[in-house]
C-alpha positions as CSV (number, residue, x, y, z in Angstrom):
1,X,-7.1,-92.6,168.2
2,X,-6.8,-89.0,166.7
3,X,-9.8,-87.4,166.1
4,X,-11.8,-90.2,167.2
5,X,-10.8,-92.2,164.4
6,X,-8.5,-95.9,164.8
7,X,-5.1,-95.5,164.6
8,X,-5.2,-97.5,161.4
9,X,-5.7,-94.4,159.9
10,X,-2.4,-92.8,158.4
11,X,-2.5,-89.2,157.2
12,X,-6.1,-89.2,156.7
13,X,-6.2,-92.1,154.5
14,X,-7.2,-96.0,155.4
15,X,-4.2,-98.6,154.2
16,X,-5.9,-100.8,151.0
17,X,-4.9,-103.9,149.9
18,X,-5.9,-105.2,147.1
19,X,-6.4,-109.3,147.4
20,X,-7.0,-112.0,145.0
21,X,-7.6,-108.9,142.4
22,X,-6.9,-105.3,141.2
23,X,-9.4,-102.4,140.2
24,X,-9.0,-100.4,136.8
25,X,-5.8,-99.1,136.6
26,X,-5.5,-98.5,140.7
27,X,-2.0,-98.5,142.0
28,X,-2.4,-100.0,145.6
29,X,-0.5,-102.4,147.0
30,X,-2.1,-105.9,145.7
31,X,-1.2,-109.8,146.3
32,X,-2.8,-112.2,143.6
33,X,-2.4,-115.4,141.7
34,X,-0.7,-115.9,138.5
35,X,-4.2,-117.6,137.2
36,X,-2.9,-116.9,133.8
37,X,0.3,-118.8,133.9
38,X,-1.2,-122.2,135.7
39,X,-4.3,-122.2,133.7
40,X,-2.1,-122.1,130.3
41,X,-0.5,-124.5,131.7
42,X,-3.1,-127.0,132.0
43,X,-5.1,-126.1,129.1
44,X,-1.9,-126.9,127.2
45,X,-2.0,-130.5,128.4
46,X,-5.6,-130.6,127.6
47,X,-4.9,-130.5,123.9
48,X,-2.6,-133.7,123.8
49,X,-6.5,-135.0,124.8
50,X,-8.6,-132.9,123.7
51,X,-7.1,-131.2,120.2
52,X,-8.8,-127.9,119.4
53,X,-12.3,-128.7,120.8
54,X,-11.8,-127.2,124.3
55,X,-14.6,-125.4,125.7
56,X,-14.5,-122.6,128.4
57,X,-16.8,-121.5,131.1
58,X,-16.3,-118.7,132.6
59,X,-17.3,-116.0,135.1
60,X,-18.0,-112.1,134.8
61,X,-15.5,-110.2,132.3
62,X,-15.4,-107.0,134.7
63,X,-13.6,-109.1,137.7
64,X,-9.6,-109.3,137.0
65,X,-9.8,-112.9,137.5
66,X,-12.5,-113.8,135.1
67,X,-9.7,-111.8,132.3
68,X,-6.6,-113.8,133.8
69,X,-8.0,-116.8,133.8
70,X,-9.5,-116.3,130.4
71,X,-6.0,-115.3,129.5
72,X,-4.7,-118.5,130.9
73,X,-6.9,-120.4,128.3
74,X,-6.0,-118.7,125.2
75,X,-2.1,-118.7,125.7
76,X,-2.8,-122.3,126.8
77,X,-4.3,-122.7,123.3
78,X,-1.6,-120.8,121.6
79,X,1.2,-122.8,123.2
80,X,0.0,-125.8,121.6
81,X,-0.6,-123.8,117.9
82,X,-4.1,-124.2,118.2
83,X,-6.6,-120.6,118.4
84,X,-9.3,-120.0,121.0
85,X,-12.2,-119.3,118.9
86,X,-14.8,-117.4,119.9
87,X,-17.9,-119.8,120.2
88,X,-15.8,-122.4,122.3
89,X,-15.9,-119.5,125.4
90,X,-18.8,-119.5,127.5
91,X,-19.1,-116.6,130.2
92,X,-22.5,-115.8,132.8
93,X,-21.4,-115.9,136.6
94,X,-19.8,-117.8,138.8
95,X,-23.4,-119.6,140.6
96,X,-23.6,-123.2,140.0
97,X,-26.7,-122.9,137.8
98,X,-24.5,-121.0,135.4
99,X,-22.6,-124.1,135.3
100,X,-25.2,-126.5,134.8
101,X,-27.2,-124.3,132.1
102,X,-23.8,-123.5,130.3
103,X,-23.7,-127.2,130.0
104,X,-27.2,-128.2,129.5
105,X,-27.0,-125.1,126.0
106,X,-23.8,-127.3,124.9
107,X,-24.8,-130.7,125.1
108,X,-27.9,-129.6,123.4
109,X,-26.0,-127.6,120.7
110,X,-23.5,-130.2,120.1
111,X,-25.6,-133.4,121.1
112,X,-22.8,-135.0,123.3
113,X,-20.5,-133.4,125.6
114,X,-17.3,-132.1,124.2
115,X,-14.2,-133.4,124.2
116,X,-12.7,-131.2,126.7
117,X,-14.2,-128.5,129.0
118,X,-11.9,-125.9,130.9
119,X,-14.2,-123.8,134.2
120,X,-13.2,-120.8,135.7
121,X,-14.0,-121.7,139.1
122,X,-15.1,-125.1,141.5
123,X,-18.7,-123.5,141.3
124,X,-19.2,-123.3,137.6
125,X,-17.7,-127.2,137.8
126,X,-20.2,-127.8,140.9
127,X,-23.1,-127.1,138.0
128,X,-21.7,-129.1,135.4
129,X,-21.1,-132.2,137.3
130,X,-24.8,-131.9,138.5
131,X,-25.9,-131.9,135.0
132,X,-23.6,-134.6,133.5
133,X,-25.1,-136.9,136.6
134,X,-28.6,-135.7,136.2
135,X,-28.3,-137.0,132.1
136,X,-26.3,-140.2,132.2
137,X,-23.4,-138.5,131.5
138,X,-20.7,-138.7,133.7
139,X,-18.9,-141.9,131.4
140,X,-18.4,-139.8,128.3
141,X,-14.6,-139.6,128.4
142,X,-14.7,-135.8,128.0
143,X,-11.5,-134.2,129.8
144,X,-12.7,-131.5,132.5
145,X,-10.9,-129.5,134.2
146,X,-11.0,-126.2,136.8
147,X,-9.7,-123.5,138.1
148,X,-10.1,-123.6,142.1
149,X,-9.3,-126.9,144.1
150,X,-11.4,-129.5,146.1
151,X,-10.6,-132.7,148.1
152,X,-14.0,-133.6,147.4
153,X,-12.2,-134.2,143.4
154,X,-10.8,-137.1,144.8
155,X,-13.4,-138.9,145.6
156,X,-15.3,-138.9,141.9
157,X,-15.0,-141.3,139.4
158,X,-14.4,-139.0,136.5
159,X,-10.7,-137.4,137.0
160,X,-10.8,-133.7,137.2
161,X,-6.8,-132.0,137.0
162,X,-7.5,-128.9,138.8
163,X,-6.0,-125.4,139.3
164,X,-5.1,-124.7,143.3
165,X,-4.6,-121.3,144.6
166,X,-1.8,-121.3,147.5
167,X,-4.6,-119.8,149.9
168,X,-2.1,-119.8,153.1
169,X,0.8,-117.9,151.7
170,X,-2.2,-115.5,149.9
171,X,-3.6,-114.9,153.3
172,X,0.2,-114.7,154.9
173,X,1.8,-112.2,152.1
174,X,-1.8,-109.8,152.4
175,X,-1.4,-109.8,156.1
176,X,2.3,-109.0,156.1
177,X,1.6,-106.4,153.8
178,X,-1.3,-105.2,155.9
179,X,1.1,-104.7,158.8
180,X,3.8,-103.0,156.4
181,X,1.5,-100.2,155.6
182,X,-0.5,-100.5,159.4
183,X,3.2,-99.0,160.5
184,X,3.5,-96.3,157.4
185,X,6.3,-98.1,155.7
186,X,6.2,-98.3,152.0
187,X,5.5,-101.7,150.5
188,X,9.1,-103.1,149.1
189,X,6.9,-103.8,146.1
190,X,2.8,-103.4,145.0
191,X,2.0,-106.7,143.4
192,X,3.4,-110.2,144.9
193,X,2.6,-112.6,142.8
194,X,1.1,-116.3,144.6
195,X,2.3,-119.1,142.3
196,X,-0.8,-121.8,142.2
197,X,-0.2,-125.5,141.7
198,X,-1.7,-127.7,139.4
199,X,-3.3,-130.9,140.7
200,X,-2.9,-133.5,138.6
201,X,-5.3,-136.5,138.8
């Protein structure tokens, strides 16, 4: 301790590392996932399904991944020729009754589901399966899809190819970095990149 403060401490100034996303413009260290690049990726594939009419939910615009995944979706789009119009995106938050009143405002505006449906996160997707079970909906044939992985997508009916983050090597590249700047070496570089994988169903 110096000056009653933790050793963690380095010339006045606490070691930050920036996990899962950045802030503004900050230039501290930072370990992430390319959401861009897997979602494009997948939304790509979705079109051989799906064409143009791809919806996507999403979450709140100010958070880094909310933008790279939004990213993901229309370079995904692009890849295939297709554009990502503006009233196929969907953004609230990222609670499950987002997801299920996102989907309860489509079905109603469309009068059936759509033909495909890309969410930003397994919580959005928690919301929407609720509401396809909840209206007889779950047979439709639509294509869905997420970012964020769960075994539990294994054991539905309906097959959801979804986006998983490599959350062992996130955790194991932020702590090694932790320790890096713990000891008051420089980073060798501020941003690793965490590649996800797609889980195809």
């Amino acid at each position: 301790r110096r000056h009653g403060r933790p050793r963690l401490f380095l010339d006045d100034r606490l070691p930050v590392v920036q996990l899962d996303r950045h802030i503004g413009e900050s230039r501290l260290p930072m370990v992430i996932s390319d959401a861009c690049k897997a979602t494009a990726e997948l939304v790509q594939d979705m079109t051989q399904d799906c064409g143009e009419e791809i919806y996507y939910f999403g979450g709140l615009l100010d958070l880094s991944p909310s933008r790279h995944r939004l990213a993901g979706y229309e370079l995904g789009l692009h890849r295939a020729g297709l554009v990502a119009e503006a009233n196929r995106v969907r953004h609230r938050d990222y609670q499950p009754s987002s997801g299920y009143q996102l989907m309860a405002e489509l079905v109603a505006e469309l009068g059936t589901p759509p033909r495909g449906l890309f969410t930003a996160s397994f919580t959005l997707l928690e919301g929407v399966l609720r509401y396809l079970n909840e209206a007889g909906l779950m047979e439709t044939g639509m294509r869905l899809c997420t970012f964020d992985d769960h075994d539990l997508l294994d054991c539905i009916p309906m097959r959801i190819d979804s986006v998983a983050q490599d959350c062992p090597a996130l955790a194991l590249a932020a702590f090694e970095l932790m320790q890096t700047l713990i000891a008051g070496s420089p980073p060798t570089k501020t941003a690793q990149v965490i590649n996800p994988r797609i889980r195809w169903r």
